[in-house]
Phi, psi and omega in degrees: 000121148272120189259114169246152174266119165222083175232080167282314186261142254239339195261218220230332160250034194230143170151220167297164168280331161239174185281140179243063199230045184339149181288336172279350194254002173272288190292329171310324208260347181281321179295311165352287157303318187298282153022269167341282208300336194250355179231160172329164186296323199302324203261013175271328185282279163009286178294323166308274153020288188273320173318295180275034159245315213274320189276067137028084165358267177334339182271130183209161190258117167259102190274098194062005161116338176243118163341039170283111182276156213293304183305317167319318190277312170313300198283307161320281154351297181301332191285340172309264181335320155297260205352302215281312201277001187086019181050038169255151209237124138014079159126330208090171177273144176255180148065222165296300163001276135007293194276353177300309210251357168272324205269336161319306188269350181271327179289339189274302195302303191320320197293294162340316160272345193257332185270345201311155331280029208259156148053043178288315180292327178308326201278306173264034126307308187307285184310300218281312203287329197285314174334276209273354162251014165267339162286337169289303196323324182276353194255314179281000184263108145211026171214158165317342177271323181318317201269274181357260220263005075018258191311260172003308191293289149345314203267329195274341196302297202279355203281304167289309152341310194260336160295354178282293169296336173295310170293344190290291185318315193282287189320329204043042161235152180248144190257316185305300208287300198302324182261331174249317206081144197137302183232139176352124152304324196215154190272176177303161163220153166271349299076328211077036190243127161293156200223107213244178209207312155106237192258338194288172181265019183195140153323272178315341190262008180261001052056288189285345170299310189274315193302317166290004189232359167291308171306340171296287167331301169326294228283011182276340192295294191308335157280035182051025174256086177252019181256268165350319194269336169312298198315298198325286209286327169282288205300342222225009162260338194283302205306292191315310172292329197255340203263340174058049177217144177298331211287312163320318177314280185302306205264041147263005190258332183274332206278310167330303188290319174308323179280324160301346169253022174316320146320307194259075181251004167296320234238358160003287161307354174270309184279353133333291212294299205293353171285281217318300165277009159290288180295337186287314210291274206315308178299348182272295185329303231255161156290297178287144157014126162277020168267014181243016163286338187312286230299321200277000158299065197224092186261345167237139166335065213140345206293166200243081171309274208312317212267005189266315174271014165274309204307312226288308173320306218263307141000257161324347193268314201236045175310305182296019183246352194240317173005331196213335169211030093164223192192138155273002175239061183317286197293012145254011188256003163144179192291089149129008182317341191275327168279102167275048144002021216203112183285339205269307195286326151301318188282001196267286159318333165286300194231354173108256203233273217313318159305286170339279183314309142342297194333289194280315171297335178307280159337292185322299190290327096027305163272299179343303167283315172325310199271201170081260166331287172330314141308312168316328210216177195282168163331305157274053169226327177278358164287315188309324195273353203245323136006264186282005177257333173275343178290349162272338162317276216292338171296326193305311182281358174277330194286318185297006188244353178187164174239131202292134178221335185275230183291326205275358186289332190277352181268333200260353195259310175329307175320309176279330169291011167254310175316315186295328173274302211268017170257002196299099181281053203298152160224172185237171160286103165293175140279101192263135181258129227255328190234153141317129214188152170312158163243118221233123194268119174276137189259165152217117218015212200299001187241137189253151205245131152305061182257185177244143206249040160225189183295178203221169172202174201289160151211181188308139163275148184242130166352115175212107226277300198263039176126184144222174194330123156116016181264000000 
């Protein structure tokens, strides 16, 4: 039988010609699925995960004529499971939250109208992943053991992953594609350098994956998991090193660089202050544009600098055609223009100012709780947050070299929903004492309370970072 492949396209209605279902990625997705709907919440997180990393993009059941990918199939599921608990979330919904969920639906309504009647299942492939797999994440984080094992789970993810590309590189065979199917048999080559790739649907984005998960990993050390976190921190440099692109490169360096500024991090606003004026001083300096700083980026040979600061030109030269609901017609603005290589210049294009704007508050808000919450709480607590604030750097320097479209869209929503938990300002109830009485130190997880150990009544709350009783 002949099976064609194209797998590039991304919706519900494209792909193989028949179901892609290897016997081992059939029975991994059937325990999967038990696993979500039938066991404790704790015990969800792992098999999703290893699943949607682990599974060859490409395998999917073709079902009436529509493309259900394995991962597609997951997120589903997981949203079963939100449902079956009543959707309750860490905190309530907040926020980010909100702006999440304003920046989805408006970008799936933008696309729609500008694409009718093409490519409507991609659009709702898009809405149906973001949906239901940024709500199970918000519904399975809601404690500090959650992101643990989570972070654990990730570290055995990249730990194959990066022995995968390493073989991928020496061999030019991908062991997924050739033994489950699903993904290329041999990887891209460049330069004459392989650009290995794994399950993802791209080098880079399999790159950006392992790049972005180091800060998580520093901070699983501090939490005496130092064996996961070694795997963790070697796979997930290797992945980065075998994918041969600047883009991965860089934002594992930024992410690296977020950690390192951990000493000034009083001073924060001052190291604001100076990109700003950093950025103001290269634009008086250069001739061109200062986003044509891209282009002068070439930390592996080959890199494609000048054309990401082209996309970035062409983008702004022609605001008034995207502006109010995005546009289908990039790929007349010039050469390869049609790859929106841009996470910013896809939402710009994709859905207009307003998805843009979403976007970036998503983001905003987001350093925002951190840096917030991070203040808030005692010292050894403020590494996880100062953490996940560099694990948002490095996506930010990932976005400008690609736009996450495969397995990294479930790492970047997972990602916002662990922010979303561990910022949770929940309070608890002090103690007061109605009489004079001793004073007695209360512990509650990691944070110790001063109280009095007689009776009591309410007073001002005070702050506890991972939930509140009984979570």
């Amino acid at each position: 039988m002949q099976v064609n492949l194209d797998f590039n396209q991304r919706d519900l209605g494209h792909g193989a010609s028949d179901t892609i279902l290897h016997p081992v990625v059939a029975i991994a997705l059937v325990i999967t699925i038990a696993l979500i709907l039938w066991r404790p919440r704790k015990y969800a997180i792992p098999p999703l995960l290893l699943c949607t990393f682990l599974v060859p993009r490409g395998q999917e059941v073709l079902l009436l004529g529509g493309h259900l990918y394995v991962c597609r199939i997951l997120v589903l599921t997981g949203f079963l499971r939100a449902m079956l608990g009543k959707f309750q979330v860490a905190g309530g919904w907040n926020a980010i939250d909100k702006l999440f969920f304003v920046w989805v639906s408006y970008r799936t309504f933008a696309m729609i109208v500008t694409n009718w009647p093409n490519d409507l299942m991609a659009l709702l492939n898009f809405f149906v992943t973001a949906m239901c797999g940024y709500i199970f994440f918000r519904c399975v984080f809601r404690t500090e053991n959650d992101v643990i094992t989570a972070t654990k789970t990730l570290a055995v993810a990249v730990v194959v992953l990066g022995a995968s590309m390493v073989y991928e590189s020496r061999t030019y065979v991908n062991p997924f594609g050739t033994y489950l199917g699903g993904a290329p048999t041999a990887p891209l080559i460049r330069d004459g350098i392989v650009r290995a790739q794994a399950t993802f649907g791209h080098s880079i984005l399999a790159g950006c994956f392992g790049a972005t998960l180091i800060p998580l990993f520093f901070w699983l050390w501090k939490k005496e998991a130092r064996v996961p976190a070694v795997a963790g921190i070697v796979g997930s440099t290797v992945m980065v090193l075998t994918a041969h692109s600047s883009t991965p490169l860089l934002a594992y360096l930024a992410g690296v660089l977020g950690l390192l500024l951990w000493p000034v991090r009083r001073s924060m606003k001052a190291v604001r202050w100076g990109i700003i004026i950093a950025i103001v001083a290269l634009a008086i300096a250069m001739n061109a544009p200062v986003w044509f700083v891209i282009a002068h980026i070439n930390v592996i040979g080959g890199s494609g600098g000048y054309d990401r600061a082209l996309l970035i030109d062409n983008c702004l030269r022609h605001i008034k055609y995207w502006w109010f609901i995005g546009t289908n017609q990039n790929g007349n603005w010039g050469y390869d223009m049609w790859d929106m290589s841009n996470q910013f210049v896809a939402e710009a294009e994709s859905g207009g100012i307003l998805t843009l704007i979403c976007f970036i508050a998503i983001i905003s808000k987001c350093f925002g709780r951190l840096g917030s919450m991070r203040k808030r709480v005692i010292p050894k607590q403020q590494w996880l947050f100062w953490c996940l604030g560099s694990i948002m750097l490095a996506n930010i320097f990932g976005f400008f070299g690609v736009a996450y479209w495969d397995q990294t869209q479930i790492w970047w929503f997972a990602f916002l929903a662990m922010i979303c938990a561990v910022t949770v300002p929940i309070t608890v109830q002090t103690l007061t004492n109605t009489a004079p009485a001793a004073s007695a130190a209360v512990l509650l997880g990691d944070l110790e309370i001063a109280a009095p150990a007689a009776s009591f009544s309410q007073s001002p709350t005070r702050v506890r970072p991972w939930g509140g009783f009984g979570l």
